[in-house]
N, C-alpha and C positions, 0 to 999 in steps of 0.2 A: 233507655233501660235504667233502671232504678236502683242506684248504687246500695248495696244491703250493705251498711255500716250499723254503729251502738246507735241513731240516731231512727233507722229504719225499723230494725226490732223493737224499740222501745214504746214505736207505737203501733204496733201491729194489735190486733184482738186476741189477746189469751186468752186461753180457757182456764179463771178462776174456780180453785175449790175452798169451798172456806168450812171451816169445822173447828171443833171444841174438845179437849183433850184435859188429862189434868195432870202433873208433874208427878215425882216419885214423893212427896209430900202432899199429896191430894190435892195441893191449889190449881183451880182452873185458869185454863190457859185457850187463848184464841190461833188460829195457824191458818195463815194461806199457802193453798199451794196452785202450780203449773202445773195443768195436765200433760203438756208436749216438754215440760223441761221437768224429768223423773226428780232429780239430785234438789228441786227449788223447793223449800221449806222456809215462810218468815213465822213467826212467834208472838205474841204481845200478848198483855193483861185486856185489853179491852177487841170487839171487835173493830174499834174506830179508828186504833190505832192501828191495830193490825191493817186494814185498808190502807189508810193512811203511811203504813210505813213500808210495805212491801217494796214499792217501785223503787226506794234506793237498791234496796238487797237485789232487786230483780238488774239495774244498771249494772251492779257489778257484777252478777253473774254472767250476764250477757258479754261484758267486757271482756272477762276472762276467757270463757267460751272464744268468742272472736278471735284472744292472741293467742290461745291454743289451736286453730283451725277443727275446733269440735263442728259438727254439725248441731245447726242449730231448726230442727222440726218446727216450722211456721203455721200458727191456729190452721185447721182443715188442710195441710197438706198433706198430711198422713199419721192417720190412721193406727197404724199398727203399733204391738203392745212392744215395750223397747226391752230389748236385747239384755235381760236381768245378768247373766251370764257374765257378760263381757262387762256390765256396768256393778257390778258385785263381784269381783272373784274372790 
């Protein structure tokens, strides 16, 4: 069995969203996010860097996840739309 550690998730297939937004100052801004991780938002001026820079943001999200015992939703394991509720009060 396959020990699910920060090293497991890290390289599992996310499902990337990438999109283009612009600041309270009109300058555009590039964001990726995790479909199965709601709370994951990275940021950058370019899309490259955005690529480029999410997977640290993404390590330490997962980290923290992990020492919290959050559940952490694995690309195709499900489905269902999360729980805004309890992840918003």
């Amino acid at each position: 069995m396959t020990e699910k550690n920060l090293d497991y998730y890290l390289n599992l297939n996310w499902t990337i969203i990438e999109g283009t937004d612009t600041d309270f100052d009109g300058n555009l801004y590039h964001y990726i996010e995790i479909k199965e991780i709601p709370s994951f938002l990275f940021c950058a001026k370019t899309p490259e860097k955005a690529l480029s820079g999410y997977k640290e943001q993404l390590k330490w999200t997962l980290r923290v996840m992990l020492e919290l015992g959050d559940k952490i939703i694995e690309p195709g394991k499900d489905d269902t739309e999360p729980d805004w509720e309890n992840l918003c009060p």
